[in-house]
N, C-alpha and C positions, 0 to 999 in steps of 0.2 A: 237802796229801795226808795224810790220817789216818792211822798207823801201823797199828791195829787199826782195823775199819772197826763200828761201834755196831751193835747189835742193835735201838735202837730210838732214836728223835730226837724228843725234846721239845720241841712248840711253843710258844713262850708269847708272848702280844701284850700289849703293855700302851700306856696313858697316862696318865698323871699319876696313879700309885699309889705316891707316896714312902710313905704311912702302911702298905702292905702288900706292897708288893714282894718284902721280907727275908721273908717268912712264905712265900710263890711258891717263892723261890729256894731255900730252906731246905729245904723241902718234896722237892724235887729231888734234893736234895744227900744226900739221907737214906736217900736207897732203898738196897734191902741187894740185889745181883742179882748171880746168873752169870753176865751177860755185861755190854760196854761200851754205854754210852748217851752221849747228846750233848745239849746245850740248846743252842736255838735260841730266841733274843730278838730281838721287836722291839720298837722304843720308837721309837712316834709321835711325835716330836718334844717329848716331856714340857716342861713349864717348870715342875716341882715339886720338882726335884732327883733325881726317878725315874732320868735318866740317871747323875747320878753314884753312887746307891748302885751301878748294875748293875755300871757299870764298875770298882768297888771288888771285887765278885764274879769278875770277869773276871783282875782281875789276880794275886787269886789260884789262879782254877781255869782256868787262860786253856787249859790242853789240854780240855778237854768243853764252855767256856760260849762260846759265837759270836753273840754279840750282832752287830746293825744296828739304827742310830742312824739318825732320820732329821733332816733338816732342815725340813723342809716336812710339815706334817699332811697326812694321807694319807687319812684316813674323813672330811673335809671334800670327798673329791671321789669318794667314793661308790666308793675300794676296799678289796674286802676283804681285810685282814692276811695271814691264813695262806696262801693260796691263792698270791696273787703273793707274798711274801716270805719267807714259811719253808718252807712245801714244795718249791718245784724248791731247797731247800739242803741239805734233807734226803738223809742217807746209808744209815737204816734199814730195817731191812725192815718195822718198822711206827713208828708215827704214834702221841703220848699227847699228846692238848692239856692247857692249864692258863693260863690267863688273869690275868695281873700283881697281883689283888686274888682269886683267890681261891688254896687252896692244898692240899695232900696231909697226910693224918694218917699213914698207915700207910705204916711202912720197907717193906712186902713187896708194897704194890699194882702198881708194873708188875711184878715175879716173876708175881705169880698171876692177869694178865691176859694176859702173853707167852706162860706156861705151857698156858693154857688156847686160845689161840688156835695155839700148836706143835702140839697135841693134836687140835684142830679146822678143819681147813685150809677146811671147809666155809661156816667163819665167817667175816664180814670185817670187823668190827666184836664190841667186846664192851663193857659198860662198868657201871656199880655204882651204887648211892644215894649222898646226900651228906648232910650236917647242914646247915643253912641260918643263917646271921649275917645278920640285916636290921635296916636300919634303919628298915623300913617295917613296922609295930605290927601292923599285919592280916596279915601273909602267912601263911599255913597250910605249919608247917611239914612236913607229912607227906606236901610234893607230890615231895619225891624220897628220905624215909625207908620210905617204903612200898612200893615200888618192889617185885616180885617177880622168885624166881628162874625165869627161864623165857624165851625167845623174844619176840621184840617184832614186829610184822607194821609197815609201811609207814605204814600208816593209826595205826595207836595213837602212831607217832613222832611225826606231825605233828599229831593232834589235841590235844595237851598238852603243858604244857614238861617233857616224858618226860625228858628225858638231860641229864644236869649236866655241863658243859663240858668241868670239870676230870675228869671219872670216862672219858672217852671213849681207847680205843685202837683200831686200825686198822690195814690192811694199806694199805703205800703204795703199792702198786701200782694203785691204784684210785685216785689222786690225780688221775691226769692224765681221768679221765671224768666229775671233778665240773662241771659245764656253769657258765659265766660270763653271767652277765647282768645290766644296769643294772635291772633290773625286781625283780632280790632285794633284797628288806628288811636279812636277818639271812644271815648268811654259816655259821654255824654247823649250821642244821638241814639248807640244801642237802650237804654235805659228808657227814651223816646219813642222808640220804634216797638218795646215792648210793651208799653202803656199803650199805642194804637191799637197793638194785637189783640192787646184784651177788654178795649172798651172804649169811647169816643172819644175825642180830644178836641179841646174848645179853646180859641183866642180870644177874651176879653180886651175890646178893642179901649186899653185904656195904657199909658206909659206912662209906669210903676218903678222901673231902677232905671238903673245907668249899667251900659256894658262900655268896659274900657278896653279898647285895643292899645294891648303894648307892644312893644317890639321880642320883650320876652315873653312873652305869651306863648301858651301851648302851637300853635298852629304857625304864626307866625316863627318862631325860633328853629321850628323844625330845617333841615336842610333841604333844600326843594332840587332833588337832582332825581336822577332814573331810579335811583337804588327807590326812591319816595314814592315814586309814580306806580313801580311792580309793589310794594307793600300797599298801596292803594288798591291794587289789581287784588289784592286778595281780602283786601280791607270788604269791598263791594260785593265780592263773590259768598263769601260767608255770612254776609249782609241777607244778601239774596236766600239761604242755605234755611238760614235760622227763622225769617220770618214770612209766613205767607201770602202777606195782605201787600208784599211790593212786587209790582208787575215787572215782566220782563221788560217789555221796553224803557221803561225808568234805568234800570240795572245793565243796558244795553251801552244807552246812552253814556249814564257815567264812565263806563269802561270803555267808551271811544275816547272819551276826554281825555281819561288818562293816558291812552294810550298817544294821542296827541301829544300829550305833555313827551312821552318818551320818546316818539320819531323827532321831537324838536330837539330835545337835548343832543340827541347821536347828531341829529344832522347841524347843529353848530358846532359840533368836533370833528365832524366830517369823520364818524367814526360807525358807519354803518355796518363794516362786516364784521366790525368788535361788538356789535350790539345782538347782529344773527348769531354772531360765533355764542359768545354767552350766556343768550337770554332764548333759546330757540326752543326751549320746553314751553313757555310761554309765549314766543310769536306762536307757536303748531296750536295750543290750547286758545289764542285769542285770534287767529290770522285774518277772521272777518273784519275787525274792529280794527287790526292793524293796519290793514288793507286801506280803510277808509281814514284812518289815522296817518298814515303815512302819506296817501294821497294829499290830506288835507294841506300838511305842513311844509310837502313839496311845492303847492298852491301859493301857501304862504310865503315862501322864500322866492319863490319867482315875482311873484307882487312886487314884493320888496325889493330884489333886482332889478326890475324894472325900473321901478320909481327912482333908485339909487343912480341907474343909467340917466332916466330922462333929467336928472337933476343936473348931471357934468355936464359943461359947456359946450 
């Protein structure tokens, strides 16, 4: 039983971020606020030593940091961290994630998100830009510096990787109408998209943490082949299913893309009648979007033949 009960509880999920963890926790630790806050850690089973810096954290702040340790990896059987293990622990009235590898720059950021949502009870969600650390040479980093100050609708949250993990605060009281399902991909944007559903969502146009692109990072480590592209197809569709306020064409669109993604892959295998033969419950249920997917990437490969031709001598 908590002496003083937190004004806000900090989720943070990690695995195997011994190189970054202390930057996470530190980040934490640093905030200047008028009221009590709480850390809530989980650590997937790390085997990189990630467990023992937390618990070195723990023993000395063992009143605010409440780590769970697991034994057994947990996103090996397709659940999501926060949802089952740091939220029903949570004592706050709101909710600030931050994920093991990325971390907080500014002592005043949950002050001037709490403040701002005490201020606006109409909000249920608020959250900020980030700086970007990658290890990945292409990434454009101006996809969460640019970020404006102003209102986000539904549709903008899920069209783009709009919201940076670590920048996200929330009222908890919306926690328990985030909808669970084996058909979501990323655990993150549902939790997003339920905060829209039930009340405004605000970007304070100010750059608060750092999001770090790794190579094992959730998204990136994933395998990017057809089998990805149809779990996407269903990723979007339950998307669509569970919340109201995303329009169909938003929902349209993504599922062209994907669908893009899977005329590409068959068509660099040259493995088109393996792909009808297999997959034909979902060309019949998607044929629109195939249609214009397929065209697309036929498009694309004749380009490229072309240019390939006009290049030989």
């Amino acid at each position: 039983m908590k002496a003083i009960t937190p004004l806000i509880s900090i989720c943070c999920i990690t695995f195997n971020h011994s190189k970054y963890i202390k930057d996470a926790i530190e980040g934490f630790l640093m905030q200047k606020t008028t009221f009590k806050y709480e850390i809530l850690i989980h650590d997937d089973a790390s085997t990189d030593g990630t467990e023992e810096i937390i618990k070195e954290y723990e023993s000395k702040y063992y009143e605010i940091i409440e780590p769970l340790y697991e034994i057994e990896n947990q996103w090996k059987k397709w659940i999501y961290y926060n949802p089952v293990f740091n939220y029903p622990r949570a004592s706050g009235k709101y909710i600030a994630l931050c994920e093991g590898d990325d971390y907080w720059t500014d002592p005043y950021k949950l002050q001037k998100q709490v403040n701002f949502l005490e201020q606006n009870p109409e909000y249920s969600m608020c959250f900020h830009g980030a700086k970007i650390i990658s290890e990945i040479n292409n990434l454009n980093d101006s996809l969460y510096t640019d970020l404006e100050e102003r209102d986000y609708s539904s549709d903008e949250l899920l069209k783009t990787w709009t919201v940076p993990t670590a920048s996200i605060v929330f009222r908890r009281e919306f926690v328990n109408r985030i909808p669970q399902s084996k058909k979501f991909m990323f655990g993150d944007i549902i939790s997003i998209l339920t905060m829209a559903e039930h009340g405004k969502v605000r970007c304070i146009n100010e750059v608060m943490s750092v999001y770090r692109r790794t190579k094992t990072g959730v998204v990136l480590s994933q395998n990017i082949n057809s089998s990805y592209y149809f779990r996407m197809l269903d990723h979007y569709k339950e998307i669509y299913r569970c919340f109201s306020k995303i329009s169909k064409p938003t929902i349209d669109k993504l599922i062209i893309n994907q669908c893009v993604g899977i005329c590409t892959s068959y068509l660099k295998r040259v493995k088109l009648r393996q792909f009808v033969y297999n997959y034909f419950k979902f060309f019949m249920e998607y044929r629109t979007a195939f249609f214009v997917a397929f065209a697309s990437a036929v498009f694309y490969f004749s380009q490229k033949r072309l240019r390939d031709l006009n290049k030989t001598p």
